[in-house]
N, C-alpha and C positions, 0 to 999 in steps of 0.2 A: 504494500500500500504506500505507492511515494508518486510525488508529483515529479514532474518530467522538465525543470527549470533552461537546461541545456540544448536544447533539440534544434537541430537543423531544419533550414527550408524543405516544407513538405514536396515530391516529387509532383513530377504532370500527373496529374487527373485521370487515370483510364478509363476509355468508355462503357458505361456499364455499373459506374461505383459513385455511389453517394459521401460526397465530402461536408463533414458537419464542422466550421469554424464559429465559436464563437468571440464577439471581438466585445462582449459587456458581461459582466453577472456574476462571471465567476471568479472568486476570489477575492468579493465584494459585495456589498449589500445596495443594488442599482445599479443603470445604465445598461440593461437587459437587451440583449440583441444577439441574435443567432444567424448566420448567414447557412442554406442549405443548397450545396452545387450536384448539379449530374446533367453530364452531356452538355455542358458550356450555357444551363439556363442557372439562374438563381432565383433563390425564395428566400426573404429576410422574416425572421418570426420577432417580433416589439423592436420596440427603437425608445429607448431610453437615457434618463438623464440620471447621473450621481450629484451629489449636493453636496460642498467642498468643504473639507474640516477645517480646525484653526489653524492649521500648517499651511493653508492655501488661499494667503491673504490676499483679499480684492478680485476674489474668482466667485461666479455668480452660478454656473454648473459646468458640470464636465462631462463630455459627448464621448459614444463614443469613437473610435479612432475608423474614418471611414475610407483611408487609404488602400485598404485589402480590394475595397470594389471599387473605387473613385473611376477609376478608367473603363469598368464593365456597367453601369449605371444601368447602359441599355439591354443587358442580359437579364436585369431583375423581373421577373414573372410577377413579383407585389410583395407586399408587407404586408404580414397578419399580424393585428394585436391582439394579444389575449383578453388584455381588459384595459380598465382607461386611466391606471394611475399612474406619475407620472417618471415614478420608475421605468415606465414599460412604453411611453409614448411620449414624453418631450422632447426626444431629438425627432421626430420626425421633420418640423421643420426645416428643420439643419441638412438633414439628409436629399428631403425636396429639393433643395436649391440646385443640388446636380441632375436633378431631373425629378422636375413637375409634377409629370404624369406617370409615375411610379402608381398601380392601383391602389388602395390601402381594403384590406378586408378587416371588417370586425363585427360584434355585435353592435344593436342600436343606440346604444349608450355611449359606447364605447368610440364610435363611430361620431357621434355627437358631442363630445369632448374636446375629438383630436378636429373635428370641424371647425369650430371655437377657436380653438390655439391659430388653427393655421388663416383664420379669417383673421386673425391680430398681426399675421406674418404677410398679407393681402397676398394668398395663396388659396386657390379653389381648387382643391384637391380631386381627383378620380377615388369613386368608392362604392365597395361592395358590400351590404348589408347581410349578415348570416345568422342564423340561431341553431341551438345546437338540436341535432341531428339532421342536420343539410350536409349537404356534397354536393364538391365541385372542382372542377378537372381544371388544374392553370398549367398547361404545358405537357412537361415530364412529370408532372406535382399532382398526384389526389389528394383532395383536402376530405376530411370528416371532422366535425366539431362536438365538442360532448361540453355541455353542461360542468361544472365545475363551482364551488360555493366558495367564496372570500369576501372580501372586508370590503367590496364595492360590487352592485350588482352587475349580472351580465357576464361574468368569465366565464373564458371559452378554455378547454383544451382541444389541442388540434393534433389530429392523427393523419400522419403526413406515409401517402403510399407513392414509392417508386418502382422502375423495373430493379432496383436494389436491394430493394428491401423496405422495409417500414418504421416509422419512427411514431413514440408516440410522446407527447409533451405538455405535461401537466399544466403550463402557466404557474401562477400564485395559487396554490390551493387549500382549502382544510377540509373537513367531512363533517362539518355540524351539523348537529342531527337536527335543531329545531331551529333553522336561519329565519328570523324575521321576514326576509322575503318567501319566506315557503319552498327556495331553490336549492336543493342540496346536490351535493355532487356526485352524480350517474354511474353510480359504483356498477350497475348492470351492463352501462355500455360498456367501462374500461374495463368487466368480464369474458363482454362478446369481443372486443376485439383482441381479447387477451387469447381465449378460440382459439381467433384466426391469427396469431403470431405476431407477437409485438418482437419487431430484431432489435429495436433500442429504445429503452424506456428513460427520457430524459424529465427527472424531476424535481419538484422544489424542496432546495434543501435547507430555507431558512431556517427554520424550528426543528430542526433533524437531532438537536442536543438532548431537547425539554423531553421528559417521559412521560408515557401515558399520553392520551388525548385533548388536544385543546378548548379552553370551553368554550360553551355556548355564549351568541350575542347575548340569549336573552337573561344571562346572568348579572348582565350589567341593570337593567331595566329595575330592579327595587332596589339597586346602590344610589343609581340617578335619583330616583323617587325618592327614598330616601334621604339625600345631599340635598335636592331639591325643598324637600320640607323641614329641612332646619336652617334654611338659610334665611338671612333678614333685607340683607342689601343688595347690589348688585349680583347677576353670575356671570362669570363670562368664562366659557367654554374652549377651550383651543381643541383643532383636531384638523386631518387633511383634510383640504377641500374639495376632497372627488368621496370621500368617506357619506355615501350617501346615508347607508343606514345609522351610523353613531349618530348624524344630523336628525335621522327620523327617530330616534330615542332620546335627543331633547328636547325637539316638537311636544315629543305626544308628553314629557315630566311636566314641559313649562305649560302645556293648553292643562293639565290637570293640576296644575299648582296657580292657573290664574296670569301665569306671568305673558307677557309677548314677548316673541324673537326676532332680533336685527342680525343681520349678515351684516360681518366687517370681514373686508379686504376683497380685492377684486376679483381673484380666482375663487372664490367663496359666492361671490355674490352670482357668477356665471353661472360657475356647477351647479350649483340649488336651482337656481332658475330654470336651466336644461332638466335638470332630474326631475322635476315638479311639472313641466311640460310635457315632459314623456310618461309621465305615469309611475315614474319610480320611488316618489317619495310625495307620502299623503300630507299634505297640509289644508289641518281646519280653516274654516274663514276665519277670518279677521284677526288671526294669528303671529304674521309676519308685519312688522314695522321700519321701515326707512331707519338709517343709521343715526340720519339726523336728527329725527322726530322722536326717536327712542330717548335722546336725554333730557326731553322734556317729560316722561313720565316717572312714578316714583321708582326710587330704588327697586323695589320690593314689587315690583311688576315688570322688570324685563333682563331676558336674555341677552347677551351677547356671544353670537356663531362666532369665530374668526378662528384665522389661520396663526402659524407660528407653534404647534407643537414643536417643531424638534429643532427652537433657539434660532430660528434662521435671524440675521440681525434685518431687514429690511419688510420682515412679516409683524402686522398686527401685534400680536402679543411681546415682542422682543420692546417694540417702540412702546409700548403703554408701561413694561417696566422700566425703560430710561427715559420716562418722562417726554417721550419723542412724539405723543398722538392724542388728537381730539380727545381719547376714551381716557379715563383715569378711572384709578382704584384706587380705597384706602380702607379704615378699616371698618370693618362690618358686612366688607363685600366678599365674595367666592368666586376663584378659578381652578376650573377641571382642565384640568391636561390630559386630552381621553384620547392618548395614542401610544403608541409603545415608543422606545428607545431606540431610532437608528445608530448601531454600531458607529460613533466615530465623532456623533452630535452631544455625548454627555456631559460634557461641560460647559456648553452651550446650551444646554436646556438646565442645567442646578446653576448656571448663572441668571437664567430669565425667574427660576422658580427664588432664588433671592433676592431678585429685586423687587419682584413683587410682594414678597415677606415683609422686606421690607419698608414699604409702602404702607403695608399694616395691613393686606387682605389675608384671605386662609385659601392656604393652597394645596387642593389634591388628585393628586396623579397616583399613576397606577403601583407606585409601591406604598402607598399606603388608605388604600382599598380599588374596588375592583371596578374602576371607571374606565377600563380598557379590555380586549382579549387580542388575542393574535390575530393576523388574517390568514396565518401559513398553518401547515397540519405539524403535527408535533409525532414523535416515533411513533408510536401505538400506530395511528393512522395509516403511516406510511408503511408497516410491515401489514397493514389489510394490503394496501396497495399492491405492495409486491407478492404479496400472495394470492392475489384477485386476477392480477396483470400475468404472473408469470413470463417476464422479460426475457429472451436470451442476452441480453447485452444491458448495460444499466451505466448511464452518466448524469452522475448528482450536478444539477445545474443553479443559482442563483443564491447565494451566498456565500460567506470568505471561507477559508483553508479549512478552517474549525468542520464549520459546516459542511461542506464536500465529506469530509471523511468520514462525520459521524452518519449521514447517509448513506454513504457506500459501504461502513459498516454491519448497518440496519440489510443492505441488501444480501450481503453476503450471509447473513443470519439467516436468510429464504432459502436459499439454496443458491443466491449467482458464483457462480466461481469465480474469484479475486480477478484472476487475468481477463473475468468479463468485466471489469469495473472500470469504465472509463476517469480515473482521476486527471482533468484538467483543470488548468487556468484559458482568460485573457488569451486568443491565437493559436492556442495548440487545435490541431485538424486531427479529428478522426474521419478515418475511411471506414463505410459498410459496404457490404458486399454478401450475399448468398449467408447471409446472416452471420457473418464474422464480423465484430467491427475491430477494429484497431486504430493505436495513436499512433501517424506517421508523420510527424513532424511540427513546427510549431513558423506561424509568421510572427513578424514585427508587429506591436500594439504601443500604442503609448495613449494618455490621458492628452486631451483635446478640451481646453480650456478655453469657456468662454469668458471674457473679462468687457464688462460694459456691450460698445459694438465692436468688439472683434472677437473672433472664433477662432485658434488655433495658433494668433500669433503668440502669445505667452508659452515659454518655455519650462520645464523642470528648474533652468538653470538662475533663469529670471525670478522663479517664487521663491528659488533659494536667497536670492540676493534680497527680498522682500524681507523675508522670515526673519534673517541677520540686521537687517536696518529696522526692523520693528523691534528685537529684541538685544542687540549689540548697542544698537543706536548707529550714527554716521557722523564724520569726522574726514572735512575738507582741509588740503595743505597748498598751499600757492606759493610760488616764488618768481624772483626776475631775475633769468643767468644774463651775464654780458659771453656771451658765447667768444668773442675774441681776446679775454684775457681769461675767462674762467672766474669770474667774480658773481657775488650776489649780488645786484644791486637793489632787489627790494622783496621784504621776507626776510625768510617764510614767515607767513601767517598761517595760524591753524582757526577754526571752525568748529564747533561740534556742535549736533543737535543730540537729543534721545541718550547723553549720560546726566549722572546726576549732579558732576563738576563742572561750573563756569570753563570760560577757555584759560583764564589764568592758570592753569594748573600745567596746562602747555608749557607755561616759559621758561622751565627746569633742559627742555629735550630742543628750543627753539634752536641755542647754538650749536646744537650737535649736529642738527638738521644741515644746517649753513655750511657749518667743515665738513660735512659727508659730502655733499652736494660741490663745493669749490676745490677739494679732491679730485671728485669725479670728475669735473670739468675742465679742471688745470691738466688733467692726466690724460685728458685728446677724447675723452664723452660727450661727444657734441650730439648725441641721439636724445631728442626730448625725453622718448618714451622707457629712457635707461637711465638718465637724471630722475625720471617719476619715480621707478622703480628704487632706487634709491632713497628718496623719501618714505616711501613706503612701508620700506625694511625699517629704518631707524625709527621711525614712528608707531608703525607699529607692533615692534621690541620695545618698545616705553610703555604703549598703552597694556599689551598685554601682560609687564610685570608692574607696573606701576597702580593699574586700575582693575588689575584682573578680569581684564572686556577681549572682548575680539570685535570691533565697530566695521563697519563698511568704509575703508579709505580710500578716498578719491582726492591725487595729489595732481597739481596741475603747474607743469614748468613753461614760461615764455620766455623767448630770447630777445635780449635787450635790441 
């Protein structure tokens, strides 16, 4: 059981043999995307976005790397999405730009989300509406859709048939037995086509750790009722805003405690809108109230929806804890944080949950009672699966290292033989064939950051230099050489921002600067950039015994 970090460029394609690259999900929690090749067509399954941790300052999401197909755009057969959160469908847009009329399949929800998005990107997208147990032939690709229950309505799994062989792929799943929507997941299809031969059963292996089964929605429903009836002042609820049914479990707390609800933040206000148009989520009359008109009612009569569970700084809740938004809280008021923890966001979310402390509101999420469940299947579930499915081939798909392995643990407990356990990351290709799969090789991936309006010009090497000036600080040195005698004539001056010493602290290292510097100069160093380099060194030999830093130095030599 080890992952394959070294691996060479996978070979040509043979014809006949299904190549499964994925270039998102794995080895990560988002940015979901699976590329599937045979016979020089392609089929793209989600197109999603990751959300950057504190290590990746001034980055707004991260796409993912769509250099593998950038030159075959026109071979893509379509994009299927599983469902519509934005794990699994924010890069669409991005991907569009190389070609428009790329199909997009999905359910009607689903389909009506990624609409939305891309009507914001003045993009009218080609699209195929499906429910599950439809088929449909795209090429060298049969599709079949099964029904599937998670944390938003309308997931699909898609059971993907070639002359190859067969794939089948969970999406985001869990098997709740009693979902609020009445939609649970079609454990009889993924029986029947279990039947007829699944060659590789690629599944979700977020909650692949947790044991036993995950619970139900409707366990949350008398914690809300509950929280709901002890509270006096404000609530305000943070959760995704594609999370249709958590929304439909504070609808139906606040119509029976009296209160009304406002949607805050703009992807909140959309998604609600579409989901209540389409039939997905009941709201009583005279229920929902404008953002604005809600502060004129009393405390003790309204909700507030909004986004910002998982600490994002430029969402709703992050700005209400640093005082940054129309909405304020103080004390007497309640916020529920009704979403799980994405791996990478916890200090970004106990930093939103402290400042709203303190504020002086009461704040509760899901460790300290039950106002959230998973949307993913937890083990228990996932050994029904594999023993329902009966895979010959098994590759744990969408979540980090942890995860991958404790699912393809889980399968090997079924019966899969280890060497059928596809463990990948990020580019590694497995080949199927006549129901063998194997990993032969792995391409180039890298993280695709968007920053403001650009997309992929920020580098690795650039957020490094970020990271060090936000926590080194930065420290400027100038000088004026007379380049014909080797003299200073004016300088060095030093600069710092982001330590906790004035620049005076400099004028201990300023002479040394100047002899280093008219050394080099005297001594036939007429190369600016080997005079900087020089600075450099002495400079930053002071600051890091002197200050114990390592700063961002930037030394700047002109000739007289």
């Amino acid at each position: 059981m080890t992952f394959h970090p070294e691996l060479s460029t996978p070979p040509a394609l043979e014809p006949g043999t299904l190549r499964i690259v994925p270039l998102g999900g794995l080895g990560e929690v988002g940015r979901n995307m699976t590329v599937f090749e045979i016979d020089g067509r392609l089929l793209i399954v989600d197109c999603g976005v990751l959300f950057p941790e504190d290590t990746q300052p001034g980055v707004d999401l991260i796409l993912p790397d769509f250099a593998y197909i950038e030159d075959r755009v026109d071979d893509i057969e379509a994009i299927v999405l599983t469902h519509g959160h934005e794990d699994h469908i924010g890069a669409v847009p991005y991907l569009l730009r190389l070609r428009e009329d790329i199909p997009i399949i999905g359910s009607q929800l689903t389909l009506a989300f990624i609409e939305a998005k891309l009507k914001e990107h003045r993009m009218s997208p080609v699209t195929l509406a499906v429910k599950e147990g439809q088929e449909e032939q795209l090429g060298k690709f049969g599709l079949e859709f099964v029904a599937v229950n998670h944390s938003i309505p309308d997931a699909l799994a898609v059971f993907i048939t070639t002359s190859a062989g067969t794939v089948l792929g969970t999406g985001d799943f869990k098997m709740d037995q009693l979902p609020l929507d009445g939609r649970i997941t079609d454990l009889r299809a993924f029986a029947a086509l279990g039947e007829r031969g699944v060659d590789l059963f690629m599944v979700d292996s977020t909650n692949a750790e947790a044991p036993g089964f995950t619970a139900s929605e409707v366990e949350i429903t008398p914690v809300l009722d509950q929280t709901f009836a002890q509270a006096t002042g404000r609530i305000v609820v943070a959760s995704f805003s594609s999370h249709v049914h958590r929304v439909q479990q504070v609808i139906n707390a606040a119509h029976a405690h009296g209160r009304r609800v406002a949607f805050v933040g703009r992807s909140m206000v959309r998604n609600m809108n579409i989901a209540a148009e389409l039939g997905y989520l009941e709201v009583p009359p005279n229920i929902l109230v404008d953002a604005k008109k809600a502060d004129d009612l009393p405390a003790d009569q309204v909700v507030y929806m909004c986004t910002g569970s998982q600490g994002e700084p430029m969402a709703a809740l992050s700005r209400i804890a640093s005082l940054d938004h129309k909405l304020s809280v103080g004390p007497g008021d309640l916020v529920i944080l009704a979403s799980s923890l994405i791996p990478g966001n916890e200090n970004a979310v106990f930093r939103v949950i402290n400042g709203l402390m303190r504020l002086g509101a009461t704040v509760v999420h899901q460790g300290s009672a039950r106002v959230h469940v998973s949307g993913h299947a937890s083990a228990g579930e996932l050994l029904y699966c594999y023993n329902i499915v009966r895979p010959k081939n098994v590759m744990p798909i969408h979540g980090e290292v942890r995860h991958l392995l404790a699912n393809g643990r889980l399968a090997m407990k079924t019966g899969v033989p280890e060497e059928n356990v596809m463990f990948a990351e990020n580019g590694v290709a497995v080949d199927l064939k006549d129901g063998v799969a194997k990993i032969v090789g792995a391409v180039e991936v890298h993280n695709v950051y968007v920053d403001g309006s650009s997309v992929g010009e920020i580098t690795d090497t650039e957020l490094k230099d970020r990271r060090i000036m936000s926590e080194e600080g930065f420290v400027s040195v100038f000088a004026v050489v007379d380049s014909s005698n080797g003299t200073v004539v004016s300088g060095p001056e030093v600069h710092a921002r982001g330590l906790a010493e004035d620049d005076s602290v400099f004028d201990a290292i300023l002479p040394k600067i100047k002899d280093a510097l008219e050394e080099a100069a005297s001594g036939g160093t007429a190369d600016n950039h080997q005079l900087q380099q020089v600075m450099r060194r002495v400079l930053g030999r002071y600051v890091g015994t002197k200050l114990r830093r390592r700063p961002m130095i930037i030394p700047i030599v002109i000739e007289a």
